[in-house]
Backbone as CSV, one residue per row, in Angstrom:
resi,resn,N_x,N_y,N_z,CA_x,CA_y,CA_z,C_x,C_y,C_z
1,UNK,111.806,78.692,95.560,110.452,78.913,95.049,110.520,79.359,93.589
2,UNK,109.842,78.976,92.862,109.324,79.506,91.235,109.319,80.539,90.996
3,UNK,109.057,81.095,90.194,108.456,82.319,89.292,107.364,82.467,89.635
4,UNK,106.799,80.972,89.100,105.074,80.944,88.960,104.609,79.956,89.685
5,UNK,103.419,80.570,90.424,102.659,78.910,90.912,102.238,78.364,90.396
6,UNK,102.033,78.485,89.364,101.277,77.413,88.449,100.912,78.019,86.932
7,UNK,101.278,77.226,85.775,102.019,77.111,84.847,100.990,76.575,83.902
8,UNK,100.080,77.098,82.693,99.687,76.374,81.553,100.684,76.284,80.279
9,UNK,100.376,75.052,80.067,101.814,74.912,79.057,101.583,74.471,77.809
10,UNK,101.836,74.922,76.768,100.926,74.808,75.375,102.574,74.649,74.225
11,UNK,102.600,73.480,73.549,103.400,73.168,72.898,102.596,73.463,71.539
12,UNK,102.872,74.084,70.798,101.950,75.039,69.064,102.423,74.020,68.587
13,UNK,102.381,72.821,67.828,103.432,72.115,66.808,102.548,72.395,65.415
14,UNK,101.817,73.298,65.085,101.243,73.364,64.166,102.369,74.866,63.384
15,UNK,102.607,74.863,62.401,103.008,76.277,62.411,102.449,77.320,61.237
16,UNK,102.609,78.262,62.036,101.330,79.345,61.592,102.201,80.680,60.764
17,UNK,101.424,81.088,59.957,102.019,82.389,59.576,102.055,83.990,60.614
18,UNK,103.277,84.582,60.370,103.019,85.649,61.509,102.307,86.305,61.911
19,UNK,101.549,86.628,60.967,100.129,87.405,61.878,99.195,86.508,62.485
20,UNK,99.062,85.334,62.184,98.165,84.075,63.167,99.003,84.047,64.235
21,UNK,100.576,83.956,64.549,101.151,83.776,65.764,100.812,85.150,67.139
22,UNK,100.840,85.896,66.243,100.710,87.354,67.341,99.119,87.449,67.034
23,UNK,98.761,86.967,66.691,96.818,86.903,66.781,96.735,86.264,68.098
24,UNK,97.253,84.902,67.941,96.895,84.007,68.784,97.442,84.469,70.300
25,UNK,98.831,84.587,70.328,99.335,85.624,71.677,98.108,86.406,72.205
26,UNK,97.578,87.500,71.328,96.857,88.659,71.837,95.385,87.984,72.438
27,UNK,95.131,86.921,71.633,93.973,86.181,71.757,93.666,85.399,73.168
28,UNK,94.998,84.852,73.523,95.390,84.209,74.808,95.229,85.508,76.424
29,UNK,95.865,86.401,75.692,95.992,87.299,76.674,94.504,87.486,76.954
30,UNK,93.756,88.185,75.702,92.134,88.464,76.102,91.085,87.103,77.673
31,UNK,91.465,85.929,77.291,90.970,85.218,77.883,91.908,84.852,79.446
32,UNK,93.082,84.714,79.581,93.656,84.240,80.532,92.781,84.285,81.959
33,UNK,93.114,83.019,82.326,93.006,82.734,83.391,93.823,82.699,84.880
34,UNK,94.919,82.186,84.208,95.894,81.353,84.852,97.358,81.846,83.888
35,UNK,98.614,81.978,84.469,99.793,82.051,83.512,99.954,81.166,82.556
36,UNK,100.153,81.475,81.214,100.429,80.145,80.290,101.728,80.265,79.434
37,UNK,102.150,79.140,79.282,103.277,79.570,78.499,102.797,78.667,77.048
38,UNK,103.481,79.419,75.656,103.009,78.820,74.660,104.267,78.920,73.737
39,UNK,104.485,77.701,73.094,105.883,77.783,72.580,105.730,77.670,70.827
40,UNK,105.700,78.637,69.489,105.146,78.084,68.709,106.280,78.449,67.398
41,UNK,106.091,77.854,66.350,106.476,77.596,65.187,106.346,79.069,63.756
42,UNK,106.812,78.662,62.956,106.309,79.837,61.529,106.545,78.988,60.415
43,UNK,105.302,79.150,59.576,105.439,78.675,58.024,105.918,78.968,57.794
44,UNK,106.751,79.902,57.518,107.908,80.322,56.421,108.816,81.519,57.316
45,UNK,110.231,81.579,56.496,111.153,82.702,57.453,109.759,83.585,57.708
46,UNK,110.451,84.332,58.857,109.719,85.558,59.180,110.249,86.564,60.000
47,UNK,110.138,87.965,60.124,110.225,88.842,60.687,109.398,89.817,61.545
48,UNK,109.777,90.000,62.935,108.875,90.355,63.550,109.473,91.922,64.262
49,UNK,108.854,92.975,64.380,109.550,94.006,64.627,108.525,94.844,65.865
50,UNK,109.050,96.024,66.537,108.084,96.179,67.448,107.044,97.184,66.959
51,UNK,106.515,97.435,68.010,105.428,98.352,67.646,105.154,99.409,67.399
52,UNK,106.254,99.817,68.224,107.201,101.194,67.327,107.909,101.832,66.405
53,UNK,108.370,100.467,65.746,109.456,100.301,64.784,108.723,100.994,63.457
54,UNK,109.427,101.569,62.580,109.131,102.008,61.267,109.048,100.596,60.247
55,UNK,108.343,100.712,59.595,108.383,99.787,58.713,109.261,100.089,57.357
56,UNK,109.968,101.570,57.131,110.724,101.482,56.311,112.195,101.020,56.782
57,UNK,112.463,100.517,57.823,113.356,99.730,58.252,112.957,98.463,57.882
58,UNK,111.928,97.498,57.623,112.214,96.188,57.072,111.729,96.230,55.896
59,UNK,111.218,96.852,55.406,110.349,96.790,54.105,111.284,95.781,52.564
60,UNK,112.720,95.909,53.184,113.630,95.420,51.819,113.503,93.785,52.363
61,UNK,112.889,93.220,53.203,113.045,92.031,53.962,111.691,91.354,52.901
62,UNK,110.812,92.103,52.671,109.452,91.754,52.346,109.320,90.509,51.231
63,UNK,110.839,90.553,50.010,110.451,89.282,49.895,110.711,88.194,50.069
64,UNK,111.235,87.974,50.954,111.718,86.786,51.417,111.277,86.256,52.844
65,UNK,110.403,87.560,53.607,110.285,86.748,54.914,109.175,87.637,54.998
66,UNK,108.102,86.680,55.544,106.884,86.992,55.914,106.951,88.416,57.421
67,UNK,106.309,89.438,56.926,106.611,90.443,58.335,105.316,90.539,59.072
68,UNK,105.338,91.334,59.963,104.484,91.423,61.226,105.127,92.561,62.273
69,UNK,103.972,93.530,62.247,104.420,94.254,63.428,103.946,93.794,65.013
70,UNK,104.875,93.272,65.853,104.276,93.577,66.835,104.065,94.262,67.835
71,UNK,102.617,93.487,68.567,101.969,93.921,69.381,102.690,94.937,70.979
72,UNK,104.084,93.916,70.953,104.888,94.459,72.518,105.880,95.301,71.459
73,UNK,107.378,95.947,72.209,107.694,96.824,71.711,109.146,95.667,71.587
74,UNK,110.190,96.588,71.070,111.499,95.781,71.284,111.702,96.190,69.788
75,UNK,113.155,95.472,69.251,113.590,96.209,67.418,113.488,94.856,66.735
76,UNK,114.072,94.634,65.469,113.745,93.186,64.544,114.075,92.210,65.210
77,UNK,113.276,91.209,64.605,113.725,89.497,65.414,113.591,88.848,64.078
78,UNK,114.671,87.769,63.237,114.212,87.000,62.690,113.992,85.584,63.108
79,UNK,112.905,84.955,62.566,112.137,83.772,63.142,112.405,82.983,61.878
80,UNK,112.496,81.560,62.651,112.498,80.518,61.604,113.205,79.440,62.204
81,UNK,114.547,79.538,62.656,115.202,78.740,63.723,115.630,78.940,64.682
82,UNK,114.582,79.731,65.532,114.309,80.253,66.549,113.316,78.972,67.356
83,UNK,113.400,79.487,68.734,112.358,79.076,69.511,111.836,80.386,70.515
84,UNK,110.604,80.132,69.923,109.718,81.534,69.803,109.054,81.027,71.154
85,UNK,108.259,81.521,71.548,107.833,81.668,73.119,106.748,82.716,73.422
86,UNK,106.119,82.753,74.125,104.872,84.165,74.799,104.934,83.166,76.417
87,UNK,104.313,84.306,77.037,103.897,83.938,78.234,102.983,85.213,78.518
88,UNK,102.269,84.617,79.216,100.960,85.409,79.243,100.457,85.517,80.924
89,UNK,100.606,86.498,81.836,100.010,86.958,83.513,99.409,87.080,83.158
90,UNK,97.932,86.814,83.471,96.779,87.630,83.777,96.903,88.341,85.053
91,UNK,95.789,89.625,84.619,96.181,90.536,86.045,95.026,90.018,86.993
92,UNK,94.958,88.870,87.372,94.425,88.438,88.664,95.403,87.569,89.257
93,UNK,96.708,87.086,88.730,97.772,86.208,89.487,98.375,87.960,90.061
94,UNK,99.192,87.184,91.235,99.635,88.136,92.193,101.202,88.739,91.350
95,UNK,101.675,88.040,90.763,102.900,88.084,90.261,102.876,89.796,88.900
96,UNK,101.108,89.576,88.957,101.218,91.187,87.707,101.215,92.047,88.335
97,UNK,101.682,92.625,89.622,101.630,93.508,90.486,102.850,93.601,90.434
98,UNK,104.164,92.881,90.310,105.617,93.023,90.307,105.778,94.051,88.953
99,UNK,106.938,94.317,89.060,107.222,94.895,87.597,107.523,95.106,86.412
100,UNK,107.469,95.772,85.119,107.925,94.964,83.658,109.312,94.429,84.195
101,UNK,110.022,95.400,84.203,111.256,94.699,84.648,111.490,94.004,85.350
102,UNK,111.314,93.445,86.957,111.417,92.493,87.574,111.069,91.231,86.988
103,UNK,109.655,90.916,86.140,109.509,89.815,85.473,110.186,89.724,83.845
104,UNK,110.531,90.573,82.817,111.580,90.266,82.285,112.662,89.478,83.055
105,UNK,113.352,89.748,84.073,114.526,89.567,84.513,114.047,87.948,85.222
106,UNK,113.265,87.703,85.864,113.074,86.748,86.019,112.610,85.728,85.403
107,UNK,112.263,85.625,84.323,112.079,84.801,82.842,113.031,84.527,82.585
108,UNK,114.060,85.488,82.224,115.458,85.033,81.812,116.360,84.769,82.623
109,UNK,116.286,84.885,84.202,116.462,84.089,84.891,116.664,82.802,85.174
110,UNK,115.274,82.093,84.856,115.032,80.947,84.883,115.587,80.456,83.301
111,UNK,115.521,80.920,82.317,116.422,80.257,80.876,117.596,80.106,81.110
112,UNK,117.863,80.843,82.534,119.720,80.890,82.373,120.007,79.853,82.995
113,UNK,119.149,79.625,83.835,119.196,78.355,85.276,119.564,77.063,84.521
114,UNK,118.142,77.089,83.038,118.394,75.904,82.847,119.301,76.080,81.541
115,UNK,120.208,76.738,80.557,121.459,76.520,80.030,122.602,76.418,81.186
116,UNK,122.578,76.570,81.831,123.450,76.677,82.877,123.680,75.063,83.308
117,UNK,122.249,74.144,83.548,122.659,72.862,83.921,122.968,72.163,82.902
118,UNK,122.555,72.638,81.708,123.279,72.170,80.505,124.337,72.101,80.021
119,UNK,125.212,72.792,80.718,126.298,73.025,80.438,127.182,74.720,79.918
120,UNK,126.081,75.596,79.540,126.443,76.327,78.757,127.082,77.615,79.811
121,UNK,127.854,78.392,79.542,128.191,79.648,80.067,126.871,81.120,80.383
122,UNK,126.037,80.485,80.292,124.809,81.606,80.436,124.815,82.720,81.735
123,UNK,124.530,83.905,81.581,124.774,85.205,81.957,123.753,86.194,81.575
124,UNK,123.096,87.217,82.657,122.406,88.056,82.211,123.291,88.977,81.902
125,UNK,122.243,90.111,81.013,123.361,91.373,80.702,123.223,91.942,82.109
126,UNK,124.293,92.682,82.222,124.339,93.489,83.604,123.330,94.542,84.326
127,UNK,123.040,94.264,85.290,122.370,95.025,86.191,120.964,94.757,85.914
128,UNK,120.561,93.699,85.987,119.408,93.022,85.827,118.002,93.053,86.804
129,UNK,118.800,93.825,88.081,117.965,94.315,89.626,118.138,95.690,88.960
130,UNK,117.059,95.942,88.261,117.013,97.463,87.532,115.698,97.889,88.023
131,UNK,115.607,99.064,88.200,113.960,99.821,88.913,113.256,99.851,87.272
132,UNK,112.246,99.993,87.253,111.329,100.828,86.160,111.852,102.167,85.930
133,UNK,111.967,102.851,86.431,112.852,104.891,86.378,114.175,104.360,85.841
134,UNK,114.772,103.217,85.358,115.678,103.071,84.411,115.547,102.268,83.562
135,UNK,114.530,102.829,82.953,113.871,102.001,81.837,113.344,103.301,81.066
136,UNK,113.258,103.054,79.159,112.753,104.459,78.836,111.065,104.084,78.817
137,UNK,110.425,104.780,78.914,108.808,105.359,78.983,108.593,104.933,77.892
138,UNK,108.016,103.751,77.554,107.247,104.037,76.015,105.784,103.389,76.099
139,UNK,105.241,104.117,77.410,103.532,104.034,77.442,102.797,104.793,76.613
140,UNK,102.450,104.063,75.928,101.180,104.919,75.138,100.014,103.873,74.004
141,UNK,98.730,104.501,74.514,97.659,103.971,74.157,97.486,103.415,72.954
142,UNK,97.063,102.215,72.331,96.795,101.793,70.987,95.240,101.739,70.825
143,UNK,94.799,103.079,70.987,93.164,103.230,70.977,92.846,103.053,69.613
144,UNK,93.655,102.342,68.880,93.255,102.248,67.044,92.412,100.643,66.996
145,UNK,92.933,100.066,67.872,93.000,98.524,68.239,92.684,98.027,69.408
146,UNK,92.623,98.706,70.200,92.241,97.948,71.527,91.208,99.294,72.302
147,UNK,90.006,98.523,72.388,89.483,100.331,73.588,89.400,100.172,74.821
148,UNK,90.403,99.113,75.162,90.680,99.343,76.724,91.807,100.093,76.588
149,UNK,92.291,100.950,78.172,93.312,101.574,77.903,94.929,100.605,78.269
150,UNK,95.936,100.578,77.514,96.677,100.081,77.158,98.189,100.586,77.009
151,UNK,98.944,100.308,77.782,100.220,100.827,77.436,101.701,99.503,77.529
152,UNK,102.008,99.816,76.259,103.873,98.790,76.006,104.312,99.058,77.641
153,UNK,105.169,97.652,78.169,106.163,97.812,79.209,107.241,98.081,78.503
154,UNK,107.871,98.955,79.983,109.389,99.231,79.835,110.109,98.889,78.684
155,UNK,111.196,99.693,77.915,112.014,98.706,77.038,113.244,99.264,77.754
156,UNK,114.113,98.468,77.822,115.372,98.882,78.560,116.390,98.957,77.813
157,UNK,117.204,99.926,77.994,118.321,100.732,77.694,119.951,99.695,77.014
158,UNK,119.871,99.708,75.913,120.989,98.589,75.362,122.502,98.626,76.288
159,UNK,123.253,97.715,77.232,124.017,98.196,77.990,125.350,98.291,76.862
160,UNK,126.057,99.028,77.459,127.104,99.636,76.973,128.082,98.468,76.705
161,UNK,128.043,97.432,78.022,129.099,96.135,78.078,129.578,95.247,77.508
162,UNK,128.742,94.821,76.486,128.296,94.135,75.363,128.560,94.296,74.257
163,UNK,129.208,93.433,73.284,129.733,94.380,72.298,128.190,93.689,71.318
164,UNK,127.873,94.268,70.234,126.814,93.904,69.547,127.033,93.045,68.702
165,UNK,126.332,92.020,68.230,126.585,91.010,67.300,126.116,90.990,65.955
166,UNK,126.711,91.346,64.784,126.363,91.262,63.572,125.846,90.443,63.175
167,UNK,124.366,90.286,63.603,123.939,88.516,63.092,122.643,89.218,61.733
168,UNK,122.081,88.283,61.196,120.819,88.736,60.519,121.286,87.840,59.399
169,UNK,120.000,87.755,58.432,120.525,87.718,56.994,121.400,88.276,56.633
170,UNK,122.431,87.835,55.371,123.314,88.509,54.841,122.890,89.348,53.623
171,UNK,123.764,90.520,53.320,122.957,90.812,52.316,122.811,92.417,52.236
172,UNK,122.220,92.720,53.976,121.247,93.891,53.954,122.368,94.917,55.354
173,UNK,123.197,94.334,55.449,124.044,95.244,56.205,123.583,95.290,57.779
174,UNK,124.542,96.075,58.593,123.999,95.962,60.170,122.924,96.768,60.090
175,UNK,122.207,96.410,61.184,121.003,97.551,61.391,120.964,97.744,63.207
176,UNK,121.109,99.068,63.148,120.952,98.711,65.235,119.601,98.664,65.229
177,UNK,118.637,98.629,64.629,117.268,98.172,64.848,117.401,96.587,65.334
178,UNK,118.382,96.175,65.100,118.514,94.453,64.822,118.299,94.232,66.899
179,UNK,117.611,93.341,67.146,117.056,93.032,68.191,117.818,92.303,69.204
180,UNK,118.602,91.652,68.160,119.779,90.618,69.051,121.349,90.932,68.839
181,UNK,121.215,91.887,68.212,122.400,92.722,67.864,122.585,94.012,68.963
182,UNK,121.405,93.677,69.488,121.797,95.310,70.730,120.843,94.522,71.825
183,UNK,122.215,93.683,72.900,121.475,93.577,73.914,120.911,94.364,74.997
184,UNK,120.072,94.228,75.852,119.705,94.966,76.819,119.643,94.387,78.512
185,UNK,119.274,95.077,79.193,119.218,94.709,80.610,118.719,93.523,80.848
186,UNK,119.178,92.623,81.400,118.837,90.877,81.789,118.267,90.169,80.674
187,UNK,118.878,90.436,79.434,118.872,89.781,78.390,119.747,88.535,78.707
188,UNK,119.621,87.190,77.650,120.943,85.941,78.312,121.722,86.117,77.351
189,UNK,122.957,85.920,77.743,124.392,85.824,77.331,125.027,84.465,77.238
190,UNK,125.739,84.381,76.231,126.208,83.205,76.252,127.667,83.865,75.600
191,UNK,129.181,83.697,76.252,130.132,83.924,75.812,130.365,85.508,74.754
192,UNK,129.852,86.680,75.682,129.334,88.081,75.032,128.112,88.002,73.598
193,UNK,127.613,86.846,73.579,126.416,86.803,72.139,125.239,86.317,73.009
194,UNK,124.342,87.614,72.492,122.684,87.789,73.115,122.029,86.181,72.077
195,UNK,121.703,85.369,73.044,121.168,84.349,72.927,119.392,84.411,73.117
196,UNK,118.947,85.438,73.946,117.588,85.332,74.175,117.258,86.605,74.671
197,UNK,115.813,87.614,74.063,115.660,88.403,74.270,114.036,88.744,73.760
198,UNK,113.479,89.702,74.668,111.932,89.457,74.590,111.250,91.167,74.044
199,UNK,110.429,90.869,74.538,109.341,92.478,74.699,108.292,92.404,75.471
200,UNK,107.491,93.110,75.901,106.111,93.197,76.579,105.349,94.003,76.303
201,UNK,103.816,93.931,76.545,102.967,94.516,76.474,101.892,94.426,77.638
202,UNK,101.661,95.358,78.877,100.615,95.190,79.803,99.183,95.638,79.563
203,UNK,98.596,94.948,79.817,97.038,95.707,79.737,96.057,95.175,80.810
204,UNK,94.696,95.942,80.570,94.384,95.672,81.862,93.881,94.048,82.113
205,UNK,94.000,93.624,80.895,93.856,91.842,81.157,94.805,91.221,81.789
206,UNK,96.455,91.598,81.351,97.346,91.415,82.205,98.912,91.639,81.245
207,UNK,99.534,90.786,81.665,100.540,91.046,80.902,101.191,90.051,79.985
208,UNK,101.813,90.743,78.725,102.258,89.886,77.307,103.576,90.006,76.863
209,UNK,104.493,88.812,77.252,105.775,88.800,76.874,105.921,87.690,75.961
210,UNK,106.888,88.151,75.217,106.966,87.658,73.833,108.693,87.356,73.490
211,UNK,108.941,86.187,73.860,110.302,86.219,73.127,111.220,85.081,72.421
212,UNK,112.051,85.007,72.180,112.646,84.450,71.182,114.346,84.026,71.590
213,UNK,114.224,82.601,71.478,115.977,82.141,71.625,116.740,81.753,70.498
214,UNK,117.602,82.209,70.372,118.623,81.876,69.709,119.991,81.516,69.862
215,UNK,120.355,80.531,68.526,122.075,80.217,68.754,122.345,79.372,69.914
216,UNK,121.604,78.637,70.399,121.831,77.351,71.159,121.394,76.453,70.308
217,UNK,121.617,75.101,71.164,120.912,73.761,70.491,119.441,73.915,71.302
218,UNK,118.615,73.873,70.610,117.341,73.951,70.661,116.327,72.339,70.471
219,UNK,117.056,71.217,70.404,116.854,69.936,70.183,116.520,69.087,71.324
220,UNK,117.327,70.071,72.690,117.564,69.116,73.749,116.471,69.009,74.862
221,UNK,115.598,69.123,74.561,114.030,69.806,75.316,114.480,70.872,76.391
222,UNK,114.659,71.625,75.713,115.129,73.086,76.140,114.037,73.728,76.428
223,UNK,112.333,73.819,75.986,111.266,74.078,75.891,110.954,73.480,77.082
224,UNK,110.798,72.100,76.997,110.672,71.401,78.472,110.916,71.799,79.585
225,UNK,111.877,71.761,79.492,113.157,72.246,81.178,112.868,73.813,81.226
226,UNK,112.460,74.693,80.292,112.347,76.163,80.468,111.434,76.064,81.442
227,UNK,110.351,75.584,80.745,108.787,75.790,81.491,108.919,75.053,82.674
228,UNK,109.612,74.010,83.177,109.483,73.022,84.311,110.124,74.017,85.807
229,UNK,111.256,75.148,84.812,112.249,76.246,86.118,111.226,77.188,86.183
230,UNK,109.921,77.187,85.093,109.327,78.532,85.637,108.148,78.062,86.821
231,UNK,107.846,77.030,87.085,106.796,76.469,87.761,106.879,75.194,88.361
232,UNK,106.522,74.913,89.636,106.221,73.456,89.860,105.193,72.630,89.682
233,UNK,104.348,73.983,89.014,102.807,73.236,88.929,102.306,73.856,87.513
234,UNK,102.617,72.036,86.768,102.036,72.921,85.229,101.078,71.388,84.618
235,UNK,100.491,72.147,83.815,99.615,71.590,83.201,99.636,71.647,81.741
236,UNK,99.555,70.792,80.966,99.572,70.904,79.103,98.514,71.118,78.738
237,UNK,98.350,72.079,77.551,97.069,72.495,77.173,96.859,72.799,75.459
238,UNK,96.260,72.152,74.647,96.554,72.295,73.593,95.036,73.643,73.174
239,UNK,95.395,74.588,72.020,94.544,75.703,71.364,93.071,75.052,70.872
240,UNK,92.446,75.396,71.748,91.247,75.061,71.473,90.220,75.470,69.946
241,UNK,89.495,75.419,69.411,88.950,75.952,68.104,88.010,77.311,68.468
242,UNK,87.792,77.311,69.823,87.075,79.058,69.546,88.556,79.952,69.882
243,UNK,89.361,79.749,70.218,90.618,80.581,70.477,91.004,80.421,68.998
244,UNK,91.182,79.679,68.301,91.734,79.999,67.445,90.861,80.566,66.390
245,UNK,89.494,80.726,66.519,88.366,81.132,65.834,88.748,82.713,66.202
246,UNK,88.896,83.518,67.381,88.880,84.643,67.977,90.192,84.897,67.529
247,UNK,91.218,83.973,67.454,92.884,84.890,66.418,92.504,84.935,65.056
248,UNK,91.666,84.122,64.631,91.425,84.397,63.043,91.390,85.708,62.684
249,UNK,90.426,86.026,63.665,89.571,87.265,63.441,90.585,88.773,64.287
250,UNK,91.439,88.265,64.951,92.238,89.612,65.256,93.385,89.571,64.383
251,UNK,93.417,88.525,63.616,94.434,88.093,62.524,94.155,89.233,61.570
252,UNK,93.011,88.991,60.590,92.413,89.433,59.493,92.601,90.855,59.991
253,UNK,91.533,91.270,61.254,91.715,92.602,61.343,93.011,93.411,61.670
254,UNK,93.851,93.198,61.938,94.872,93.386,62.925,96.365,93.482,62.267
255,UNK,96.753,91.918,62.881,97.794,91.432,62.141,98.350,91.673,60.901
256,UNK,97.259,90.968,60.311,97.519,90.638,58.675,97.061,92.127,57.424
257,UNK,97.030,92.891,58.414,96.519,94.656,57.702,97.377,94.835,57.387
258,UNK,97.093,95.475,55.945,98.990,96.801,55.296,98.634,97.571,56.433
259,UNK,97.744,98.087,57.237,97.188,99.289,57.853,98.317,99.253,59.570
260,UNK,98.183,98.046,60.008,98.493,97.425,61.214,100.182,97.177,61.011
261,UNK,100.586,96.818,59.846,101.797,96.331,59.136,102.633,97.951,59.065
262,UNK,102.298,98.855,58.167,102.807,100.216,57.936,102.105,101.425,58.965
263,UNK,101.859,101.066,59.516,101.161,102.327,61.210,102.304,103.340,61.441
264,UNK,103.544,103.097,61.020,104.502,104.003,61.159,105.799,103.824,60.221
């Protein structure tokens, strides 16, 4: 059996600047119906960091790659030759009743399934059947931005097993802020290097995971076959013009703010 019973599947081939991408995420979430998965692009390099993160940790990035704080929690991601990803529960599918962690782990689950028939050595990080009580707490309200009440899922604990990978631009030195440089619990592995790794955000619309692959071949409809292991029942759906009318506008306010950008 699946993940999901049923699967909206949205290929972005348009590509957007970072605060339109996490507009549009948050925008999706507001409306959901049904689980969707949405796979999308960036005008230019970019950097995406969590919601916690200080911004005087990327600030030396600023000219060269478009930034964005986001919305779920997790440390830097750079975007550009990446394949970027959201998936979006609404909390009326039965599956948002499971837990941050159980559905992390089963997302990357299913990515591993399918590098795996590909050929590749894929592996979660260890101990991937993890409770929530081993996960650190980082619930807390974003009543600046949202006035429903609202709290980040789980972020889990970088395992020890793993040695970390010095990846990033060159230039600016390691940072353990670096996102794929410190894997975590049922993150994918490929030959000890974190290949794919996400974040979340639950609310009472439902839930918002957000993540990003790297360091594979990304050519081979890898996008395809992801979404096909998460569901047997999917449907294609391209961004309609009032959705993207409603990210404009959480864009401008939101996103694309020094206010929203420097919050910490």
């Amino acid at each position: 059996m699946k993940f999901l019973e049923r699967l909206t599947v949205c290929q972005d081939l348009t590509p957007r600047s970072a605060a339109m991408n996490m507009a549009i995420d948050e925008a999706l979430l507001q409306i959901a119906k049904v689980p969707s998965i949405r796979f999308y692009r960036w005008n230019s390099p970019a950097l995406s960091f969590g919601y916690f993160g200080r911004f005087a940790d990327v600030a030396d990035y600023a000219t060269d790659r478009d930034l964005v704080r986001r919305w779920t929690g997790g440390g830097i991601v750079f975007h550009g030759d990446d394949l970027t990803y959201s998936i979006i529960i609404p909390a009326r599918d039965a599956m948002f009743a499971e837990s941050s962690a159980f559905i992390y782990a089963a997302i990357h689950s299913a990515l591993r399934d399918v590098l795996s028939i590909q050929g590749q050595r894929a592996e979660l990080a260890p101990a991937a059947e993890v409770a929530v009580t081993d996960f650190e707490d980082s619930s807390r309200a974003d009543r600046g931005y949202n006035s429903s009440s609202c709290s980040h899922a789980p972020v889990a604990r970088p395992t020890a097993q793993w040695p970390a990978c010095h990846d990033g631009p060159q230039g600016r030195g390691y940072s353990r802020h670096l996102c794929f440089a410190n894997p975590v619990r049922a993150d994918v592995m490929i030959d000890s290097r974190k290949i794919a790794g996400a974040a979340q955000r639950r609310t009472r619309a439902g839930l918002l995971h957000q993540g990003s692959i790297q360091h594979v071949d990304l050519a081979n409809g890898l996008a395809e076959q992801f979404a096909s292991e998460l569901s047997n029942m999917r449907s294609e759906k391209s961004l309609d013009k009032s959705l993207l009318e409603r990210a404009e506008k959480i864009a401008e306010r939101k996103y694309g703010s020094n206010h929203w950008l420097k919050l910490r």
